[in-house]
C-alpha positions as CSV (number, residue, x, y, z in Angstrom):
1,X,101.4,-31.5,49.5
2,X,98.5,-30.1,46.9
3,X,99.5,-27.9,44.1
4,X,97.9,-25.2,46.4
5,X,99.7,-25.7,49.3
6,X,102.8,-25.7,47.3
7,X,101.7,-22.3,46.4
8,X,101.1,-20.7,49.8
9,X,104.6,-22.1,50.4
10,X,106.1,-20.5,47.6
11,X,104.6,-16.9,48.5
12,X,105.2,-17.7,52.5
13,X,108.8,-17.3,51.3
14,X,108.0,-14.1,48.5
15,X,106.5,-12.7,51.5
16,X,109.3,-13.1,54.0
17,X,111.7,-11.8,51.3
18,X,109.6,-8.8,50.6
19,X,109.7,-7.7,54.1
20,X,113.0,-8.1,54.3
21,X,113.4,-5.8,51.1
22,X,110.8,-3.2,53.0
23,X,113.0,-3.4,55.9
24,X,116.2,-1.9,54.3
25,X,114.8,0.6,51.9
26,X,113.1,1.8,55.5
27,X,117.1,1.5,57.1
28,X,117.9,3.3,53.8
29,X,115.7,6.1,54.3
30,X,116.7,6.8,58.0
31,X,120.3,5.3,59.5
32,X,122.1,3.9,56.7
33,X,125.0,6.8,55.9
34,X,125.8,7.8,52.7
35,X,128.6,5.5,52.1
36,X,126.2,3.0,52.4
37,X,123.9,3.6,49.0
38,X,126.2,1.2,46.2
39,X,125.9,-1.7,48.4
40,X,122.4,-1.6,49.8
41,X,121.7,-0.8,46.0
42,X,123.1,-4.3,45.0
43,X,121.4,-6.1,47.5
44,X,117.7,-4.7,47.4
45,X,118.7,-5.4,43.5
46,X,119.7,-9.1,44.2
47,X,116.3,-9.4,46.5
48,X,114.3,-7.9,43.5
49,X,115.8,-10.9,41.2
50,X,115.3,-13.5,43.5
51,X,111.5,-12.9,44.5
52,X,110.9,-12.6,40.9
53,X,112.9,-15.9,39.7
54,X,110.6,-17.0,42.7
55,X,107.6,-16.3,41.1
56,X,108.1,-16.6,37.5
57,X,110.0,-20.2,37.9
58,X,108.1,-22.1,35.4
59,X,106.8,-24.7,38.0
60,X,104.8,-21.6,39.3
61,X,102.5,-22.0,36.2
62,X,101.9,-25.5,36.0
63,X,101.4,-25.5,39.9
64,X,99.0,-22.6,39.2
65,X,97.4,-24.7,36.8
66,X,97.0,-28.4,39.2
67,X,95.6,-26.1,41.9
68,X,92.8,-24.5,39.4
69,X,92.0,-28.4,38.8
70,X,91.5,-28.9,42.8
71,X,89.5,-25.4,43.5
72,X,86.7,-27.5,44.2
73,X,88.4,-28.7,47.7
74,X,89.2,-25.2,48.4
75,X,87.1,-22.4,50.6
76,X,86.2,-18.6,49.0
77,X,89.6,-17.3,50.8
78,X,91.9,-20.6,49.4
79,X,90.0,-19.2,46.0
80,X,90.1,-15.7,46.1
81,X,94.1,-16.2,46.7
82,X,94.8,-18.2,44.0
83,X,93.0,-15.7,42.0
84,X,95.5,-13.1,43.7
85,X,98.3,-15.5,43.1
86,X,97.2,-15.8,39.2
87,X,97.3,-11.8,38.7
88,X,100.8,-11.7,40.7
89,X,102.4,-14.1,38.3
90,X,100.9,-12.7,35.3
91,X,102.2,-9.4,36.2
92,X,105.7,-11.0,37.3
93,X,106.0,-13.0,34.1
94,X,105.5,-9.9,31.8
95,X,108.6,-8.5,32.9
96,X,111.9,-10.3,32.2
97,X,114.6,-10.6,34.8
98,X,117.1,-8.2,33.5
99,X,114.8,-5.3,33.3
100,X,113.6,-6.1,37.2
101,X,117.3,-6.1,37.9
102,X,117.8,-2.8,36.3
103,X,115.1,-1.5,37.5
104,X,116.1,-1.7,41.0
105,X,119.4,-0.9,40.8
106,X,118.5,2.5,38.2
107,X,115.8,3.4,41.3
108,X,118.1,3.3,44.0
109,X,120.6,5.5,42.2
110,X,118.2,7.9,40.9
111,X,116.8,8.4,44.6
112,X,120.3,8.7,46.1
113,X,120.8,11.9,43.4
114,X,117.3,12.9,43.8
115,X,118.5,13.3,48.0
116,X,121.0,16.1,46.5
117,X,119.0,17.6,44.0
118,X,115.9,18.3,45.7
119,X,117.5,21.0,48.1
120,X,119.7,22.2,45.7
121,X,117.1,22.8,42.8
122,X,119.2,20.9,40.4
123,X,116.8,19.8,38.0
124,X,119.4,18.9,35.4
125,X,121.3,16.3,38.4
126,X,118.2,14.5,38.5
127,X,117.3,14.4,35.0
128,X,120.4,13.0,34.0
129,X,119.4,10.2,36.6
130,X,115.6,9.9,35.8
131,X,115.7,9.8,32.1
132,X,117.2,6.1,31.6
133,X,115.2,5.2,35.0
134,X,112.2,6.2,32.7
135,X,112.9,4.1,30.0
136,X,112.9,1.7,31.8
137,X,109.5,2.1,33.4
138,X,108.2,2.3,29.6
139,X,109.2,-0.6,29.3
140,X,107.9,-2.3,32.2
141,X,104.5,-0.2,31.6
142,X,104.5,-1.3,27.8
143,X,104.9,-5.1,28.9
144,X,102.2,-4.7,31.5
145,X,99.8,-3.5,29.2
146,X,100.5,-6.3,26.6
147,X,100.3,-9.0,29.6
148,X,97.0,-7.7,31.1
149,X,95.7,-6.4,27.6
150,X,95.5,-3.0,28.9
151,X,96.7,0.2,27.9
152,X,100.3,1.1,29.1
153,X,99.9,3.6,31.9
154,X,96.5,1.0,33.0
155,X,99.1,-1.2,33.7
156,X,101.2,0.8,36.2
157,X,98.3,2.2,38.1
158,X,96.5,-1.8,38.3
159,X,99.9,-2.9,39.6
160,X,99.5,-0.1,42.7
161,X,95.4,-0.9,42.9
162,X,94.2,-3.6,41.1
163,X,90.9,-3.2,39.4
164,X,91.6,0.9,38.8
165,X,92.3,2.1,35.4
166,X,92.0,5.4,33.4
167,X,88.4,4.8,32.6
168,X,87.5,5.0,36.3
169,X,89.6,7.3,37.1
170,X,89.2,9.9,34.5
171,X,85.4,10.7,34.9
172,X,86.0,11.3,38.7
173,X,89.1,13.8,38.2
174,X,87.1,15.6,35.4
175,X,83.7,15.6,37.8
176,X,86.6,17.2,40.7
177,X,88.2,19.0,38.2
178,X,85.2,20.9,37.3
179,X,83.8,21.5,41.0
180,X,86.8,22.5,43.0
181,X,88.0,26.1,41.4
182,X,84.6,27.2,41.8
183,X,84.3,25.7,45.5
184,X,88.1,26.7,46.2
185,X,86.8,30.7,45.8
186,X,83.7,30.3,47.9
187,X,85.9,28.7,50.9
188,X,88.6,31.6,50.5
189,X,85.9,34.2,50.4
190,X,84.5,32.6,53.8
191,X,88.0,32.2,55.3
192,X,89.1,35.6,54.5
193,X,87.4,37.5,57.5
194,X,88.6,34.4,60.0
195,X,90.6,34.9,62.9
196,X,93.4,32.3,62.7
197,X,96.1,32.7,65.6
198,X,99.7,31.5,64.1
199,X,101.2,28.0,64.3
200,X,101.9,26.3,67.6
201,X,106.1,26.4,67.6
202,X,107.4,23.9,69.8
203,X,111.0,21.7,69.7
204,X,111.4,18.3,67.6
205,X,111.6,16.4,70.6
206,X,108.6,17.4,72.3
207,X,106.6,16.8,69.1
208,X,107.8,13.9,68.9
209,X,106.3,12.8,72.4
210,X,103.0,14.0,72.0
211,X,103.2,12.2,68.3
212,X,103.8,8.7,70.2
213,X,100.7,9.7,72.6
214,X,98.6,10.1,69.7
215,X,100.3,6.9,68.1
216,X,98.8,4.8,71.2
217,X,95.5,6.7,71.6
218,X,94.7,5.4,67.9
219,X,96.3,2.0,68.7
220,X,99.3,1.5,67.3
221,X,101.4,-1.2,69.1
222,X,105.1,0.1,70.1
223,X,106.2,-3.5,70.8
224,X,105.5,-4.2,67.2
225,X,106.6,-1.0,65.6
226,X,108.2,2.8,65.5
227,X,108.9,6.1,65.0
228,X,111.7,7.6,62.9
229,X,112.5,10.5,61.2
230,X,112.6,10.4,57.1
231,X,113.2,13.4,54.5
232,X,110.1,11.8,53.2
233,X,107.3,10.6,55.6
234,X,106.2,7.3,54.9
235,X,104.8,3.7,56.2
236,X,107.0,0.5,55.9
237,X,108.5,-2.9,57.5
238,X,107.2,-5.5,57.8
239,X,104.1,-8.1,59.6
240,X,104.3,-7.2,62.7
241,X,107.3,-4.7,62.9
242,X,105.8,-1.3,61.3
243,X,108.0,1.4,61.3
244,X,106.4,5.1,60.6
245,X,108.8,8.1,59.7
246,X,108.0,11.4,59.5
247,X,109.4,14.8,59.7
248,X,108.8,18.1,61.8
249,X,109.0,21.4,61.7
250,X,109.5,23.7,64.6
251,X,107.8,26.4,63.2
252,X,104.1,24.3,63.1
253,X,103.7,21.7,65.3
254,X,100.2,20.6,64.2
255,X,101.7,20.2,60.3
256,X,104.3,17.6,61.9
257,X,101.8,16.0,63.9
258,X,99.0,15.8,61.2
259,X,101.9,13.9,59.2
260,X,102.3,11.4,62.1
261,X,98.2,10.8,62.6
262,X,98.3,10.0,58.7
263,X,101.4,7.4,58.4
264,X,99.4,5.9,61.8
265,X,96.5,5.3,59.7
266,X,98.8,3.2,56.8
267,X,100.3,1.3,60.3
268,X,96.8,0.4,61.7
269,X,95.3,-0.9,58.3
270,X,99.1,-3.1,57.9
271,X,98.2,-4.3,62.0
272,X,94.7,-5.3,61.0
273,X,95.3,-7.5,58.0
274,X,94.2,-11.1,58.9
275,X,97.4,-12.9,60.7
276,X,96.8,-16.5,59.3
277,X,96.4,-14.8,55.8
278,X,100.1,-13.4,56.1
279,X,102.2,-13.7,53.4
280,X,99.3,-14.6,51.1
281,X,98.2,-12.3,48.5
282,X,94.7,-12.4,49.7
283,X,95.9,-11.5,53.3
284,X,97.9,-8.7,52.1
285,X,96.8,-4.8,51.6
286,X,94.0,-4.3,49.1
287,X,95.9,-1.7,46.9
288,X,97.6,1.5,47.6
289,X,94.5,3.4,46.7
290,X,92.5,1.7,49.2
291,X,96.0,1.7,51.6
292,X,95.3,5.7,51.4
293,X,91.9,5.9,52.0
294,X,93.0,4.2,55.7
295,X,95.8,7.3,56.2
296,X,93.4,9.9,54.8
297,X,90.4,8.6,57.1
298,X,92.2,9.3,59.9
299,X,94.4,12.4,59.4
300,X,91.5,14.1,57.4
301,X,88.2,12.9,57.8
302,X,88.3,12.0,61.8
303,X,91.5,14.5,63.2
304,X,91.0,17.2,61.8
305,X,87.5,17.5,63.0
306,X,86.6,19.4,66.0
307,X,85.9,16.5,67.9
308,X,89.5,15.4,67.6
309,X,90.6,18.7,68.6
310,X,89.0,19.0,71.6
311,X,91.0,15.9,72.6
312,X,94.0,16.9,71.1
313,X,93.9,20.9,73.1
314,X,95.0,19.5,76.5
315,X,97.3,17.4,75.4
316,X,99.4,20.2,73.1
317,X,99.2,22.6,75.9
318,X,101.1,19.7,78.3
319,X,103.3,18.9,75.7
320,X,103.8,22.0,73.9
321,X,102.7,24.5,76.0
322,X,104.3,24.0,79.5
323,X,100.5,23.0,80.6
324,X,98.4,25.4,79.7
325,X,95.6,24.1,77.4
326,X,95.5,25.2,73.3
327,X,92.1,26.8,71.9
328,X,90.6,24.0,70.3
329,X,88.7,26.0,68.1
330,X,91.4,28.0,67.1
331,X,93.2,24.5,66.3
332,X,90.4,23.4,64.1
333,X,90.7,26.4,62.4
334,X,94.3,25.9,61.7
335,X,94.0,22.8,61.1
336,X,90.9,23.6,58.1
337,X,92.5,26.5,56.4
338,X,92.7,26.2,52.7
339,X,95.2,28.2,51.1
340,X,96.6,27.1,47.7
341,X,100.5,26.2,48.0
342,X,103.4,24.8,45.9
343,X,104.0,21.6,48.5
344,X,101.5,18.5,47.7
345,X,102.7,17.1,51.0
346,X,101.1,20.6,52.9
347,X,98.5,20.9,50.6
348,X,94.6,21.0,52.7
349,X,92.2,18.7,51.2
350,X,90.5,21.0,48.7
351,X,93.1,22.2,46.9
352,X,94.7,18.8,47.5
353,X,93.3,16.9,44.6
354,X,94.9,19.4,42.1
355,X,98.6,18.3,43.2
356,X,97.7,14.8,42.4
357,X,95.9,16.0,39.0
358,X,98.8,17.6,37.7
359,X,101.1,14.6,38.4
360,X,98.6,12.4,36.7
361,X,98.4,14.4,33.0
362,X,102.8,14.4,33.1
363,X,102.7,10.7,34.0
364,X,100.3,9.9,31.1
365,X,102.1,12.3,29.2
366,X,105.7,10.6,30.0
367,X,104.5,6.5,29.5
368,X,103.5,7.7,26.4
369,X,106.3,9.7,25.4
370,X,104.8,12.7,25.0
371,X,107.0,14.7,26.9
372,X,110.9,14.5,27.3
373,X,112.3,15.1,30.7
374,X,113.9,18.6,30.1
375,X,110.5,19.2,29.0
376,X,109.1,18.4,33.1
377,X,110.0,21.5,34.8
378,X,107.8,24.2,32.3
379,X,105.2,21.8,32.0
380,X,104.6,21.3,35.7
381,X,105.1,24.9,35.5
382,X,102.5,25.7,33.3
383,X,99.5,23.1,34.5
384,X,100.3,24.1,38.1
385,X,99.1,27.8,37.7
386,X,96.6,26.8,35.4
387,X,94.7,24.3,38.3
388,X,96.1,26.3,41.8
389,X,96.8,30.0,40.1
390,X,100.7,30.4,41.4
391,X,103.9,28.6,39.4
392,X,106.5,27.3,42.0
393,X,109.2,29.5,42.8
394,X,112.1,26.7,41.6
395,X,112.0,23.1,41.0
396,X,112.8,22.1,45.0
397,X,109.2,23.6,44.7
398,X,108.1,22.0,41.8
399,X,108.6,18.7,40.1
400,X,111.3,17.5,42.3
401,X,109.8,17.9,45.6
402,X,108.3,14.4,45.8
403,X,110.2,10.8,46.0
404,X,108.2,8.7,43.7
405,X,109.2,9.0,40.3
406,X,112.9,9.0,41.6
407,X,112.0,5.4,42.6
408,X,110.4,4.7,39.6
409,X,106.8,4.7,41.2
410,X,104.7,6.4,38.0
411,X,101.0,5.2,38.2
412,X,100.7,5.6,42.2
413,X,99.8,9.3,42.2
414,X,96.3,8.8,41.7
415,X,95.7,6.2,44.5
416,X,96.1,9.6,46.7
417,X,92.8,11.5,45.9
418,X,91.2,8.0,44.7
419,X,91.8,7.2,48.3
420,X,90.4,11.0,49.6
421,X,87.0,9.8,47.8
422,X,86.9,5.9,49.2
423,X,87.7,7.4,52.7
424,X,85.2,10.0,53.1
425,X,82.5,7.3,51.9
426,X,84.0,4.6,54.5
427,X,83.9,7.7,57.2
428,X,80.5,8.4,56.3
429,X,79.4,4.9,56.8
430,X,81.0,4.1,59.8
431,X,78.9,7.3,61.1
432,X,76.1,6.2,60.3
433,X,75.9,2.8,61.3
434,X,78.4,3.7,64.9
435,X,76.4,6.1,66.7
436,X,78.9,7.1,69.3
437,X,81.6,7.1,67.1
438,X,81.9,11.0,67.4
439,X,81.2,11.2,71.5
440,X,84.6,8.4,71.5
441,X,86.6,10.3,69.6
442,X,86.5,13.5,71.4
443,X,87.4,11.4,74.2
444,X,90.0,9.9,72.5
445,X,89.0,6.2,72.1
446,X,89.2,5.5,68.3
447,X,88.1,1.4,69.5
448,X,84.6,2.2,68.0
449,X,86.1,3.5,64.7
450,X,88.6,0.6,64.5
451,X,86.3,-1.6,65.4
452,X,83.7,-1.0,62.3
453,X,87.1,-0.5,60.0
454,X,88.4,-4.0,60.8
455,X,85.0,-5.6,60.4
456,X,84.3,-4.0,56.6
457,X,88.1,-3.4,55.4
458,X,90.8,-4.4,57.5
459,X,90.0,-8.0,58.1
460,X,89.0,-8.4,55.0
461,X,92.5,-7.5,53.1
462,X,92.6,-8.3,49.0
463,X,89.4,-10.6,49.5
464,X,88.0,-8.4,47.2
465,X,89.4,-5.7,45.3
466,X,89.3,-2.4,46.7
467,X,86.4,-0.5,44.3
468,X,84.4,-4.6,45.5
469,X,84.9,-3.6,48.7
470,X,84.4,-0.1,48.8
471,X,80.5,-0.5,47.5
472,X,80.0,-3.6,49.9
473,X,81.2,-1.8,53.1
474,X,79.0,1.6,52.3
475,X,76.4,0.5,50.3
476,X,77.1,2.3,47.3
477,X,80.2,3.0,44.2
478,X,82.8,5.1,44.1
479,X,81.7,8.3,43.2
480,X,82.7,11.9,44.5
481,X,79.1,12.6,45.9
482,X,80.5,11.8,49.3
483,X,83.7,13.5,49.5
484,X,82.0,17.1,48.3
485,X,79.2,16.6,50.4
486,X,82.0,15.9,53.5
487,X,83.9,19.5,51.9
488,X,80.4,21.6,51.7
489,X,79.8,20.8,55.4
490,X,83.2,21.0,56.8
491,X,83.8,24.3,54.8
492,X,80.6,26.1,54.2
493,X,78.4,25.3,56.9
């Protein structure tokens, strides 16, 4: 066998191993009981060491090396992958084996007390949890940066989207920064006078039956995936067995469901990857920054448009509403009403990017030690009212209402509203070039949409990187010309 073919071997099995991981952090998260946490802990921990004595085995490199010498007998994808494959080992090698060990095992306990804390407020419970998870992030950020010769935190957020680092990102969050408080008053100043009826109440179960007739109207394959409940929604498993979670509340139906259509969107990009590329780097998601731009296409840009609730008013009115038809108008209202809140995860899309600011500047801030963890709550706090105008009423509230940094994930937050501005330029060229794209989706048939998505994004995976991609799918950069044009016309005009 060539040195390449060794490769794809090698990453066949990193791949197979990896889902296997995804598949019990996704039992973790839903069935396993509590008893459960100190073994699964031990074995995603073992998993962690063997995928990366996998990878950083030092016949890797030298195979790496003999398959550079052959790229000649190898086609753009063979190339582009080994490229991927160089990048994953880079990353890999920088970090040794103890620290990946510890890494894992310091995550899963920290997001076992994170479980307790959150509802009880118990910021020092966490703390006492996060701090040496932290430094131990440090130190995997510190030997990023000096393996990729990049700054620190450049080398967490690369590792969630390659090809994204603070110099992209900090001219867009400025240019957002400085056009949204301004544009926030205008929209609450139209909104004020606005009719908007209360929240659809309906039961868990019944919610959770019109979610899975949403699920299929957008495509997603129930032989091949489901639907569980989660403290915190979110998209795993594995190539071909996706499982979605999500959570509901009684009280709004539509918030429950809105959570559903965007965890369908992470599903449908995971179903459209290329299937003889699986396992591969190259055949694997682009980056979690582009991964969002798929969920935030459809929950924001195409369902909560009044298209999509024209389709949706029937159907909530048999499911919800023992038959009788919603007001889709009065659902798009609901459905566009800004209103500045405490909860990223409830936030609308204008006051949205603000969330993911503020977790940004502490995650610099943190990587570079230039804030201590006691130090989280008043500075969350503080930057909070300064961008939305209201400080949260506790830390359930605040900093501990989101699982990321529990699980040691610092660098992925701005992958969210990096994501907002790649899917509202996708959206917008998909429009353009798909003429009945709207007419189909008031109908319900999303085939035209997915259709254009798994031409320009989905089958094309990590053949190029996701800002490569982004510009060669619509013709033009990432940029936030796109995304406040979409916000002027869905909220002013």
């Amino acid at each position: 066998m060539s040195a390449y073919g060794t490769l794809e071997a090698r990453f066949r099995r990193l791949g197979l191993l990896g889902g296997a991981a995804s598949m019990l952090h996704w039992d973790w998260a839903t069935m396993m009981p509590p008893g459960g946490a100190e073994p699964r802990a031990a074995q995603l921990a073992e998993l962690a060491l063997i995928r990366h004595e996998l990878l950083t085995d030092a016949r890797v490199c030298d195979l790496l090396d003999e398959a550079e010498a052959e790229a000649d007998t190898l086609d753009d994808w063979q190339r582009t992958n080994l490229t991927r494959m160089w990048r994953r080992w880079r990353e890999a090698a920088a970090l040794p084996a103890d620290l990946v060990q510890a890494l894992s095992e310091a995550s899963s306990h920290c997001e076992m007390v994170w479980r307790e804390a959150r509802p009880a407020s118990d910021f020092p419970a966490f703390a006492a949890a996060f701090a040496p998870l932290l430094g131990l992030v440090r130190e995997k950020a510190a030997a990023l940066g000096q393996a990729l010769d990049c700054a620190p935190y450049d080398g967490l957020v690369g590792s969630h989207e390659p090809g994204l680092s603070c110099a992209t990102i900090d001219p867009l969050f400025d240019d957002l920064a400085s056009f949204l408080p301004e544009f926030l008053g205008r929209v609450r100043e139209a909104q004020a006078d606005s009719d908007v009826p209360p929240p659809v109440s309906a039961p868990t179960d019944a919610q959770q039956a019109l979610a899975r007739r949403l699920m299929t109207a957008l495509g997603f394959d129930f032989d091949h995936g489901r639907l569980d409940v989660s403290l915190h929604p979110f998209c795993g498993g594995s190539a071909g067995d996706i499982r979605i979670t999500t959570r509901y509340d009684e009280a709004d139906a539509l918030s429950g469901l809105m959570g559903v259509l965007h965890e369908t969107g992470h599903a449908l990009y995971e179903a459209g990857l290329p299937k003889e590329w699986r396992y591969q780097p190259v055949g694997q998601a682009g980056g979690m920054a582009l991964h969002e731009s798929q969920s935030l296409l459809i929950e924001m840009q195409a369902c909560r448009s009044r298209h999509f609730m024209r389709f949706l008013a029937p159907l909530l009115g048999q499911y919800l509403n023992g038959g009788d038809s919603a007001d889709a108008e009065a659902l798009y209202r609901q459905a566009i009403r800004v209103e500045p809140g405490t909860i990223r995860v409830d936030a609308d899309e204008v006051t949205y990017p603000a969330h993911i600011m503020l977790r940004y500047r502490l995650e610099r801030a943190l990587i570079a030690d230039d804030l201590a963890v006691d130090e989280i709550p008043g500075a969350w706090a503080d930057i909070h009212e300064a961008l939305l105008g209201l400080r949260p009423d506790n830390d359930a509230q605040g900093c501990l209402q989101d699982i990321h940094w529990s699980v040691g994930e610092l660098g992925y937050f701005p992958s969210y509203t990096i994501g907002a501005l790649m899917a509202a330029q996708f959206f917008d060229a998909a429009v353009r070039e798909v003429p009945a794209l709207w007419p189909a989706i008031e109908r319900g048939d999303f085939s035209p949409l997915f259709g254009w998505l798994r031409a320009n994004v989905h089958g094309l995976a990590s053949r190029y990187e996701g800002p490569v991609l982004l510009e060669r799918a619509t013709g033009a950069p990432l940029g936030t010309g796109v995304f406040k044009a979409h916000l002027q016309r869905r909220y002013l005009n």
